[in-house]
Chimera marker file (.cmm) of the C-alpha trace (Angstrom):
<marker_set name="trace">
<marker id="1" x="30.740" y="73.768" z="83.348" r="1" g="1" b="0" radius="0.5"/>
<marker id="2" x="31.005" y="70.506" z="81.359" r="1" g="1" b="0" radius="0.5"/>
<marker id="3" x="32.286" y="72.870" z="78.440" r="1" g="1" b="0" radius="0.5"/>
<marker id="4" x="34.787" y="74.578" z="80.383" r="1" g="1" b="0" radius="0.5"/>
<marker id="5" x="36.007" y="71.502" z="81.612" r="1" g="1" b="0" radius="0.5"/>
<marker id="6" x="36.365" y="69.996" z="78.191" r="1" g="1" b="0" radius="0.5"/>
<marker id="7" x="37.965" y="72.919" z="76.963" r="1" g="1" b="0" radius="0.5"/>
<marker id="8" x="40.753" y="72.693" z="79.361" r="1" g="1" b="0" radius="0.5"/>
<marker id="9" x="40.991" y="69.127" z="78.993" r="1" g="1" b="0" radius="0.5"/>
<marker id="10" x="41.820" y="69.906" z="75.338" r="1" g="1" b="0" radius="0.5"/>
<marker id="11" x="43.668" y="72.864" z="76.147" r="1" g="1" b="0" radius="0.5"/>
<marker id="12" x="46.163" y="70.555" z="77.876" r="1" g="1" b="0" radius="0.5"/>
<marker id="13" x="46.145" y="68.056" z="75.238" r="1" g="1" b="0" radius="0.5"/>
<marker id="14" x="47.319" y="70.118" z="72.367" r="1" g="1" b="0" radius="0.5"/>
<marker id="15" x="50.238" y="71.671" z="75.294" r="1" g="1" b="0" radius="0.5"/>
<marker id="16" x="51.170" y="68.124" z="75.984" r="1" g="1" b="0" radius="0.5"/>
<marker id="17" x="51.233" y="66.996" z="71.913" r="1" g="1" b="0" radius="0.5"/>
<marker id="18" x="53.504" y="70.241" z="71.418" r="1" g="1" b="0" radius="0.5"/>
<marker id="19" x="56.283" y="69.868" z="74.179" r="1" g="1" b="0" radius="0.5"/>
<marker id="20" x="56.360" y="65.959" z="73.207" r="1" g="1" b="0" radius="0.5"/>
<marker id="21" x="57.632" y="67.396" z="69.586" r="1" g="1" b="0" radius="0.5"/>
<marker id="22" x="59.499" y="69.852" z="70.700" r="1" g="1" b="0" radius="0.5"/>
<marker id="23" x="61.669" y="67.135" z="72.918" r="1" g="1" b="0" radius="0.5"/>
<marker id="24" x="62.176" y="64.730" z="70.538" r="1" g="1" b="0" radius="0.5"/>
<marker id="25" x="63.055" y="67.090" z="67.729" r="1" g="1" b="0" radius="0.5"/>
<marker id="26" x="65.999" y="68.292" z="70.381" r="1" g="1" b="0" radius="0.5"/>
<marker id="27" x="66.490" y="64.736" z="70.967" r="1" g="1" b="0" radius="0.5"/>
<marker id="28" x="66.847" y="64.149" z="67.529" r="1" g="1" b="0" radius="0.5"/>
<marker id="29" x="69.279" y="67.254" z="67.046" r="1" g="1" b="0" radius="0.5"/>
<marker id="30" x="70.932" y="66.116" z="70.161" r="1" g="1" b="0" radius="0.5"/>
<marker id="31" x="72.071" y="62.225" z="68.813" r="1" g="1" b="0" radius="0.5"/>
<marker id="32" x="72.682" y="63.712" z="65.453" r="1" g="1" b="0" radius="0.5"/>
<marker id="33" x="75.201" y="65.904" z="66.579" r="1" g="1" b="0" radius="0.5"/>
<marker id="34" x="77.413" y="63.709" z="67.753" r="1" g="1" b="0" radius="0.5"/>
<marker id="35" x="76.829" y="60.680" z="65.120" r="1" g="1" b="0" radius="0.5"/>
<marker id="36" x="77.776" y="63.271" z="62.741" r="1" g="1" b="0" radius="0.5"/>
<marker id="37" x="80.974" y="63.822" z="63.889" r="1" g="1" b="0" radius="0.5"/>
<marker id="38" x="81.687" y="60.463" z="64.530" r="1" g="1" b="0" radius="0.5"/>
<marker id="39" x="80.593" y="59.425" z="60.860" r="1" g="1" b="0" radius="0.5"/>
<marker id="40" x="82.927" y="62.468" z="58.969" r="1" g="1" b="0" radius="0.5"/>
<marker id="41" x="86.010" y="61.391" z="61.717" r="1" g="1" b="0" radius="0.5"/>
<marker id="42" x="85.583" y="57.847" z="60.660" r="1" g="1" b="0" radius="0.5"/>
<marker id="43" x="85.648" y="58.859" z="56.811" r="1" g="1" b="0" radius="0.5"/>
<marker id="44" x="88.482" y="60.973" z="57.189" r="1" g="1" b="0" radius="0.5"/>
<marker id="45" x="90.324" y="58.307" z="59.014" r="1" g="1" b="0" radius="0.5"/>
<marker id="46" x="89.407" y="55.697" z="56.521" r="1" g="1" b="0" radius="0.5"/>
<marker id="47" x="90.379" y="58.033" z="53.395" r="1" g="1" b="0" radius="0.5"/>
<marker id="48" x="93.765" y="58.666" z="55.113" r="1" g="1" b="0" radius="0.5"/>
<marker id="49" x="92.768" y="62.443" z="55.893" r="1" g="1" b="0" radius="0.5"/>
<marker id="50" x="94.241" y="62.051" z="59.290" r="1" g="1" b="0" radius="0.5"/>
<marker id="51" x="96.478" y="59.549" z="60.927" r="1" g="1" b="0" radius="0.5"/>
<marker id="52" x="94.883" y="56.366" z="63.170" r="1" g="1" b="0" radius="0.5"/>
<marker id="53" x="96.295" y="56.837" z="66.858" r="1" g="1" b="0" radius="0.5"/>
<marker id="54" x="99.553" y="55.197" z="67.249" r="1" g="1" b="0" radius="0.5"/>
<marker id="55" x="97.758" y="52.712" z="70.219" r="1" g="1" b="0" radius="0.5"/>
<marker id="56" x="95.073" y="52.162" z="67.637" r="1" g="1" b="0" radius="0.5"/>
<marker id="57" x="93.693" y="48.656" z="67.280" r="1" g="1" b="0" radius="0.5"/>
<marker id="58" x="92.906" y="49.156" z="63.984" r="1" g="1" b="0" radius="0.5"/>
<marker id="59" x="96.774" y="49.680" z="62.954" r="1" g="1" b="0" radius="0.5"/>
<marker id="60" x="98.059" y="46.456" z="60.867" r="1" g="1" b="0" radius="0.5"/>
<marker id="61" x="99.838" y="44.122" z="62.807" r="1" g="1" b="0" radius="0.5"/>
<marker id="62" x="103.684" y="43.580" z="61.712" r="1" g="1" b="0" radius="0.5"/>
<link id1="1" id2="2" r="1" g="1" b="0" radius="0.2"/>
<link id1="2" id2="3" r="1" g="1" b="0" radius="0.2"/>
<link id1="3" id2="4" r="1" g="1" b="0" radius="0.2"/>
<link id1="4" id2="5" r="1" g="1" b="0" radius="0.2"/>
<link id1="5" id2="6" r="1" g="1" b="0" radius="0.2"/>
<link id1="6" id2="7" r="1" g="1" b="0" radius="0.2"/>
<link id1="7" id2="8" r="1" g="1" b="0" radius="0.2"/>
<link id1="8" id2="9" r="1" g="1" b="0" radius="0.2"/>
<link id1="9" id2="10" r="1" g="1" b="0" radius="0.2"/>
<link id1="10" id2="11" r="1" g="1" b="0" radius="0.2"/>
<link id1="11" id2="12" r="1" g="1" b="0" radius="0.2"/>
<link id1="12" id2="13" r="1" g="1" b="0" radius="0.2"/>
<link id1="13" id2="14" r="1" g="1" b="0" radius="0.2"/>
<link id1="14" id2="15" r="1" g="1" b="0" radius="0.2"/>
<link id1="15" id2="16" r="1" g="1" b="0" radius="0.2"/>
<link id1="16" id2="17" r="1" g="1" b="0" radius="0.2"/>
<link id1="17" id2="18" r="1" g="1" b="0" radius="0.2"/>
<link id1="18" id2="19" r="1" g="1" b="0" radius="0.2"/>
<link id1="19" id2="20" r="1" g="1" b="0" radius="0.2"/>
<link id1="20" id2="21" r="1" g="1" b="0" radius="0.2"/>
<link id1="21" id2="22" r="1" g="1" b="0" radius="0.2"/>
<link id1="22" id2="23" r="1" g="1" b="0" radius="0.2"/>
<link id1="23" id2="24" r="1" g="1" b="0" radius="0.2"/>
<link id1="24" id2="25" r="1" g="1" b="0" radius="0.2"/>
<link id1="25" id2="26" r="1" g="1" b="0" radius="0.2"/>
<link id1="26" id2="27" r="1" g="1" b="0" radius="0.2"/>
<link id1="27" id2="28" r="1" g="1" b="0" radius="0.2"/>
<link id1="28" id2="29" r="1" g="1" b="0" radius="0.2"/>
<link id1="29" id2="30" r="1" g="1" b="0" radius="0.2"/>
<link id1="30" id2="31" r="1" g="1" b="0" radius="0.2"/>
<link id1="31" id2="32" r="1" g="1" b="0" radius="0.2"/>
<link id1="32" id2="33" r="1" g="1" b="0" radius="0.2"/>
<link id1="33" id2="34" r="1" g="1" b="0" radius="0.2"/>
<link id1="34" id2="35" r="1" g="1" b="0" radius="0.2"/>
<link id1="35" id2="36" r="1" g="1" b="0" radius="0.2"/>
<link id1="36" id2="37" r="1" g="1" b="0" radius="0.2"/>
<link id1="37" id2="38" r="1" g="1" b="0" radius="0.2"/>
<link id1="38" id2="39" r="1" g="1" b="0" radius="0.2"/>
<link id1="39" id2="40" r="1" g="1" b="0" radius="0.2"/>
<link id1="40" id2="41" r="1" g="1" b="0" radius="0.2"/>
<link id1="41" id2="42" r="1" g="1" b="0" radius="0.2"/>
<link id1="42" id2="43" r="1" g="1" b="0" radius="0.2"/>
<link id1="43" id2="44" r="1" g="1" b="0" radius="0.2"/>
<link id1="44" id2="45" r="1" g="1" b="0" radius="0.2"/>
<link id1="45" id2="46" r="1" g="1" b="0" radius="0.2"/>
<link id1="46" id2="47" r="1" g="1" b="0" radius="0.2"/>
<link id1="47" id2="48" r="1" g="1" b="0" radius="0.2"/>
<link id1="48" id2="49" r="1" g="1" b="0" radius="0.2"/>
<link id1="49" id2="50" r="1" g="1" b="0" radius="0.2"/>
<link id1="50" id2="51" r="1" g="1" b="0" radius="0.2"/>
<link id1="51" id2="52" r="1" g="1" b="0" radius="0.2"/>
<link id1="52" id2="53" r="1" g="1" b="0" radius="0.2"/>
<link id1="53" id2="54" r="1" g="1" b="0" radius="0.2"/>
<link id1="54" id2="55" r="1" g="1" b="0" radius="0.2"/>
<link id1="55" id2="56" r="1" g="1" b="0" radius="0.2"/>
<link id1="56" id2="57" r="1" g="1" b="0" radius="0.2"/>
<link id1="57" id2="58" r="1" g="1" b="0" radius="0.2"/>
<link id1="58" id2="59" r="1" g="1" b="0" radius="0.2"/>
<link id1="59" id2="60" r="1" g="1" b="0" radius="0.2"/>
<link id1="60" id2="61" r="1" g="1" b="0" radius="0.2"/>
<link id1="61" id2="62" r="1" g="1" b="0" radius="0.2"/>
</marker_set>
């Protein structure tokens, strides 16, 4: 009985330790997603790729 009750104790353990890393491996996926994007917009902006928004702060004042 002890055994049995060990064994599921376990049992749950090693469940638990594999859903924790499959969440934060989606978490990571999920925040580097979107950092990517913002990181290659950011480049192309600051190589001249694309044009800054006309309302843009970051347009030199004249």
């Amino acid at each position: 009985m002890l055994r049995q009750e060990l064994e599921r104790s376990r049992q749950k353990e090693l469940e638990y330790a594999k859903n924790e890393k499959t969440f934060l491996l989606s978490l990571s996926h999920d925040i580097k997603t979107p950092l990517s994007a913002i990181k290659l917009y950011s480049k192309a902006l600051s190589k001249g790729y694309i044009p800054l928004p006309k309302n843009s702060s970051l347009q030199p004042k004249v």
